[in-house]
C-alpha positions in Angstrom: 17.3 19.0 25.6 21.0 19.9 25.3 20.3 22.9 27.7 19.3 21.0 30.1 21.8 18.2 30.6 24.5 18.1 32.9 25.5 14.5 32.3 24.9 11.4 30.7 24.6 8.1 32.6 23.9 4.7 30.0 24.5 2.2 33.1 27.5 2.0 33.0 31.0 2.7 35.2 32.7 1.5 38.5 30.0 1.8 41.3 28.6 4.7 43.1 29.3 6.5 39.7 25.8 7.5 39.6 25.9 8.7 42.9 28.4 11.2 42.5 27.2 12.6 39.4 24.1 13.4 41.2 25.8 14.6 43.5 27.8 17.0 41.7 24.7 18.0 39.9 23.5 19.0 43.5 25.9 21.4 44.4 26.0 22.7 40.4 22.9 23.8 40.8 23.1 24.9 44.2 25.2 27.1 42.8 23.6 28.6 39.9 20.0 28.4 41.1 19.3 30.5 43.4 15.4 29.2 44.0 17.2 25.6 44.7 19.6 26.8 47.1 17.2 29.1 49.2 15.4 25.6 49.3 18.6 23.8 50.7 19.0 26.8 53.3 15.5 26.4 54.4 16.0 23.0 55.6 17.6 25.0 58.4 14.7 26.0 59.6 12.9 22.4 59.9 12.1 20.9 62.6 11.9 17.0 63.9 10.9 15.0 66.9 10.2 11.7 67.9 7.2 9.4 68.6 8.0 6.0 70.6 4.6 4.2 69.7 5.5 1.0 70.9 6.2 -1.2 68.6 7.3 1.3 66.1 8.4 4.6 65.8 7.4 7.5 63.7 9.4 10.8 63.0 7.6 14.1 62.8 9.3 16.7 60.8 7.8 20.9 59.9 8.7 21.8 56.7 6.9 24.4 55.7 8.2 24.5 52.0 6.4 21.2 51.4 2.7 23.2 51.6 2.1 23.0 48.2 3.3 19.0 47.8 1.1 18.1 50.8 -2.0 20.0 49.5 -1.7 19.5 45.6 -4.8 19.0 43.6 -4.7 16.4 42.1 -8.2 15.4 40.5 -8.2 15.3 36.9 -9.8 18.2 36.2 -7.2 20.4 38.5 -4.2 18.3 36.5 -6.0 18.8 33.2 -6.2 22.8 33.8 -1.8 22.8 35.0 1.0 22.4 32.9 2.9 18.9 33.9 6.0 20.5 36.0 8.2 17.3 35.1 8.0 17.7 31.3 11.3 19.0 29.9 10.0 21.9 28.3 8.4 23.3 31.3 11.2 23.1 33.9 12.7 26.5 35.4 15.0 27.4 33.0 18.1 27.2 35.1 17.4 23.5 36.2 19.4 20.8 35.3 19.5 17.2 35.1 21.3 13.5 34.6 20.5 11.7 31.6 19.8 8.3 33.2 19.7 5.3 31.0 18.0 7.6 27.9 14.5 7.3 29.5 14.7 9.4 32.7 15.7 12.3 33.7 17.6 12.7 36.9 16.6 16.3 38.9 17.3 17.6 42.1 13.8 18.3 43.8 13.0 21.7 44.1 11.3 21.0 47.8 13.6 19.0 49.4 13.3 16.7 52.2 16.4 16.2 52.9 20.3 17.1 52.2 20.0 15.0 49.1 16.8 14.8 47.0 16.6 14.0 43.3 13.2 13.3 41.7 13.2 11.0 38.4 11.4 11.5 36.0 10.4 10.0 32.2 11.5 11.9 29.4 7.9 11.2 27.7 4.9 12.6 29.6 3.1 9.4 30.8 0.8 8.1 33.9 2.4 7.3 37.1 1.9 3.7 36.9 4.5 1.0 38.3 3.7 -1.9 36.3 6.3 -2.1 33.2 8.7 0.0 35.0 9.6 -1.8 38.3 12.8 -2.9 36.3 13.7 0.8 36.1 13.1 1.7 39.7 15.4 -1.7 40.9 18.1 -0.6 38.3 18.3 3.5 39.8 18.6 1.3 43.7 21.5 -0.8 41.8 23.2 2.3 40.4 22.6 4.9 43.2 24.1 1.9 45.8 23.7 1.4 49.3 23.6 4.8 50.1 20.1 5.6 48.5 16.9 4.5 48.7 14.8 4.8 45.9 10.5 5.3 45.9 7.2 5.5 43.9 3.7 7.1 45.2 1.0 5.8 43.2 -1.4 8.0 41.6 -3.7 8.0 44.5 -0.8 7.6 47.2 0.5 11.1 47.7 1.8 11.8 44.2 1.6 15.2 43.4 2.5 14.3 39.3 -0.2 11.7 39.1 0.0 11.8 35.4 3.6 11.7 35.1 5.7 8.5 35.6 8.4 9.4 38.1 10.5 8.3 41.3 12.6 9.7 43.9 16.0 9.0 45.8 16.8 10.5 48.9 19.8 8.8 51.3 19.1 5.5 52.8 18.6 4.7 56.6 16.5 8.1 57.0 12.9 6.4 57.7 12.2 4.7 60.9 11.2 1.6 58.9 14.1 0.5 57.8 15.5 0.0 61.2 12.6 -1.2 62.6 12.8 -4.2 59.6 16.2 -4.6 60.0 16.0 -5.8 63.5 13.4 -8.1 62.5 14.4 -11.2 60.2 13.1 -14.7 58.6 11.3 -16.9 61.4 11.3 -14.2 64.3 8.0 -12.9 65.7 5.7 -10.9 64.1 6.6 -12.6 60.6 4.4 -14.2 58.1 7.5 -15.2 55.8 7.0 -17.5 52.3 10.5 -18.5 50.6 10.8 -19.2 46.8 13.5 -19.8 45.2 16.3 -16.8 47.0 12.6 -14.9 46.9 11.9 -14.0 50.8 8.3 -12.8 51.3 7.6 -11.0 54.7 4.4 -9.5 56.0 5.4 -8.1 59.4 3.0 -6.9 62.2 3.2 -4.5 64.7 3.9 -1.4 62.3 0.5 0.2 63.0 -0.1 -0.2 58.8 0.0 -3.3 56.4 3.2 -3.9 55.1 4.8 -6.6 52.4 8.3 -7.4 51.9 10.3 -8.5 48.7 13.4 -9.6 49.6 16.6 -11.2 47.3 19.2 -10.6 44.9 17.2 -12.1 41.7 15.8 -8.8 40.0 13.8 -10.2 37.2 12.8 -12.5 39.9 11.9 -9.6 42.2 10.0 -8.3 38.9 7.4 -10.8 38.9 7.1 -10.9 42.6 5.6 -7.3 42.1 3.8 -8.0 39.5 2.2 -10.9 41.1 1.8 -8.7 43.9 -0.3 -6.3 41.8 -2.0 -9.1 40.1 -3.1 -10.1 43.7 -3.8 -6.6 44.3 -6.6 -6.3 41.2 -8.4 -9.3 42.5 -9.8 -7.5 45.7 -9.8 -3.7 43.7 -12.7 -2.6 42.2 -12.9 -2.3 38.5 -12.4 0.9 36.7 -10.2 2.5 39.5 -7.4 2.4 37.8 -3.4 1.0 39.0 -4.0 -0.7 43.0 -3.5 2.1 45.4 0.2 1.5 46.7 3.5 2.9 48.2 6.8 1.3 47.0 10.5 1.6 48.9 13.3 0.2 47.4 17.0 -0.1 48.7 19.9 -2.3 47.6 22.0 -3.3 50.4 23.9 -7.0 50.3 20.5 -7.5 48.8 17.5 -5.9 47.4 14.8 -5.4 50.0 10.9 -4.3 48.3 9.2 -2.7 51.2 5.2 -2.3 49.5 2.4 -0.1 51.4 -0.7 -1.4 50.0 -3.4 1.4 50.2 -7.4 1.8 50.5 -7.3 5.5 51.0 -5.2 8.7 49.4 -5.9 10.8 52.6 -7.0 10.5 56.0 -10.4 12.3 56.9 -8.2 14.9 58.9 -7.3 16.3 55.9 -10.7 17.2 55.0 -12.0 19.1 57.8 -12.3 22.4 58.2 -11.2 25.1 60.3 -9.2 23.9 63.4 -10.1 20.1 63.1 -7.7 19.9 60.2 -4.8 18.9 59.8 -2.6 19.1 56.3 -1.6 15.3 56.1 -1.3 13.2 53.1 0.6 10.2 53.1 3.0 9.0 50.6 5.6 6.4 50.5 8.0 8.6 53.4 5.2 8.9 55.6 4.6 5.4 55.3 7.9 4.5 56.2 7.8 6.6 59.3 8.4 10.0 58.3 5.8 11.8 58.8 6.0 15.8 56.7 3.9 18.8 57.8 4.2 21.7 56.4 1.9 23.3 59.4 3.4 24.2 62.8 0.2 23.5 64.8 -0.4 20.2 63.4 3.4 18.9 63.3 3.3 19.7 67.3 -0.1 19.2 68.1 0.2 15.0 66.6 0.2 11.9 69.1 0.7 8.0 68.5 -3.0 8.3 68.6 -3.0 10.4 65.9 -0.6 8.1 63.8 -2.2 4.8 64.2 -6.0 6.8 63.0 -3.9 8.1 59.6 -2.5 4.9 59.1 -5.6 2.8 60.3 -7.5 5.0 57.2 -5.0 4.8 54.8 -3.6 1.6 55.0 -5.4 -1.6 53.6 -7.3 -3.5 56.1 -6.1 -6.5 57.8 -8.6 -9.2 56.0 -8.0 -7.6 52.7 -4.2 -7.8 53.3 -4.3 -12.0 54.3 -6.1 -12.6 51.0 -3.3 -10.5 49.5 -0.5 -12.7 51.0 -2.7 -15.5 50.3 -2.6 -15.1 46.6 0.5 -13.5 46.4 2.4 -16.5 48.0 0.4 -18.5 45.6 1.6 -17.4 42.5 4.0 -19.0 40.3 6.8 -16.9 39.9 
C-alpha cells in the first residue's frame, strides 16, 4: 500500500485542498506513466458536436479509447472469470493514488473523458451499491468544491466494476444538464417541486428521460432523501434483482444539488444488434446528463435527436412508474 500512495487526505485543510492534490497527482503521473499520458494525448484526437433537441440538448463526443468501458461484460460469470481492476494489488504498477478519508482510494482514470478524471474507489473489494455510502459520495462533492462533480453508475447502469464500490469526479459544468437545470428553478414550468424542511424536491420534464432532484444544504438530510428515494424505488422493483437501477450526479455549489436517473434498462436494444444496425451505446450517469460517449466513428456521426429520445425512452423509467416514485418519495418522512 505504501507504493502506491501519493498523498493522504483525512478531511481535513482549507478548501479546494483536495482538489489540488488530485491535481498534482494528475500531472505526477502524467509524468511517470507513460500509458496515462498517451491516454491524456489521445483526447486530442476526440471529437464533439452538438444536438439542439428542443427542449434539451445532448453532446455527442468519439472517443475511441472508451471501446472497452462502453462494451465491458459485465454478467457475473464474465466478472467472476477477470481480476477486479480497482483492487490495490492489481493496479499497473506505476499507478498512483490519494488516500481519501482511509476508505477510498483516489485514482486518475486510465480512459479519460476529459482533462480531469479521477475514479474512486474502496480500499476493500465490495459491490457497487449506493445505499450506506451516499454520505461518502456528498463528502468527495464537499471536498473536491465547486469545481467538480462527482457520480455513481449502479450495477446495471453503465458500470463497468459492477462488483466494486466506486465513484468518479470529473470538472463541473461539462454536461448539458446542468445548464439546462440551472435555468430552471422552484415554481417555473415544467416543475413538480415538494419542499421539506431546506429539502427541495424537483421532477422536471422536458429532458427526453425521468429525472429527480435533491436539492439543499442539509447532508444527513440529503441522506435520507436518497434513501427514501431508494426505498420508493424497491416498492415498484421486482424482488431478487438486486440495488434499483439508477444514475446519481452530485455537485456542491452554494448548495448541494442530487440529480438521480432512475433506470428500467442497462442498454438500449441498439446495442444488441448485429452487423450495421448496431450501435455501441451504453448509458451511464454522463450520458444521462447529456453527454453522450462513442467510441465508434460511424455511430457518433451517424446519431439524431431521434436517436436520443429512443436510448433514453428504453433506458429511462417510464413515466407512470416515475409519479408513483415522486408519490411515495414526497411521502416519506424524512
Amino acid at each position: 500500500m505504501k507504493n502506491i500512495l501519493f498523498a493522504d487526505y483525512e478531511g481535513k485543510g482549507e478548501a479546494g485542498a483536495l482538489s489540488r492534490i488530485c491535481e498534482a497527482l494528475l500531472e505526477q503521473q502524467k509524468g511517470s506513466w507513460r500509458e496515462l499520458a498517451e491516454a491524456y494525448e489521445g483526447l486530442s484526437g476526440t471529437e464533439q458536436r452538438t444536438l439542439d433537441c428542443g427542449r434539451f440538448a445532448v453532446v455527442l463526443q468519439f472517443n475511441p479509447r472508451r471501446a472497452a468501458s462502453s462494451g465491458a461484460k459485465v454478467d457475473p460469470e464474465s466478472i467472476r472469470n477477470r481480476r477486479c481492476f480497482l483492487c490495490t494489488g492489481n493496479l499497473p504498477p506505476l499507478q498512483r493514488g490519494v488516500l481519501y478519508r482511509r476508505e477510498f482510494l483516489i485514482l486518475c482514470n486510465p480512459a479519460p473523458i476529459f482533462r480531469r478524471h479521477f475514479t474512486v474507489s474502496s480500499l476493500r473489494h465490495r459491490p457497487q451499491s449506493i445505499a450506506g455510502s451516499f454520505g461518502t459520495m456528498q463528502a468527495l462533492a464537499e471536498d473536491l468544491g465547486p469545481q467538480y462533480l462527482v457520480f455513481y453508475n449502479g450495477p446495471r447502469c453503465g458500470a463497468s466494476a459492477p462488483d466494486h464500490l466506486h465513484f468518479q469526479a470529473v470538472p463541473a459544468g461539462c454536461l448539458p444538464v446542468e445548464e439546462e437545470l440551472g435555468k430552471a428553478g422552484k415554481g417555473q414550468p415544467g416543475f413538480e417541486t415538494a419542499f421539506r424542511g431546506g429539502l427541495s424536491v424537483y421532477r422536471p420534464e422536458g429532458l427526453g428521460r425521468e429525472t429527480i432532484i435533491l436539492e439543499g444544504s442539509d447532508t444527513a438530510r440529503i441522506t435520507s432523501a436518497l434513501d427514501a428515494m431508494l426505498s420508493a424505488m424497491r416498492e415498484i422493483t421486482p424482488p431478487g434483482v438486486g440495488e434499483p437501477m439508477l444514475n446519481i450526479i452530485c455537485t456542491r455549489q452554494k448548495t448541494i444539488r442530487v440529480i438521480i436517473f432512475p433506470r428500467n434498462k442497462h442498454r438500449p436494444d441498439v446495442f444488441y444488434r448485429e452487423g450495421e444496425g448496431r450501435k455501441l451505446i451504453s448509458p451511464a450517469a454522463l450520458d444521462m446528463g447529456g453527454l453522450m460517449i462513442f467510441p465508434i466513428k460511424r455511430d457518433y456521426d451517424s446519431m439524431t435527436c431521434d436517436d436520443i429520445l429512443q436510448v433514453y425512452g428504453e433506458v429511462s423509467t417510464g413515466k407512470e412508474s416515475m409519479s408513483r416514485i415522486f408519490e411515495l418519495l414526497t411521502g416519506f418522512q424524512y
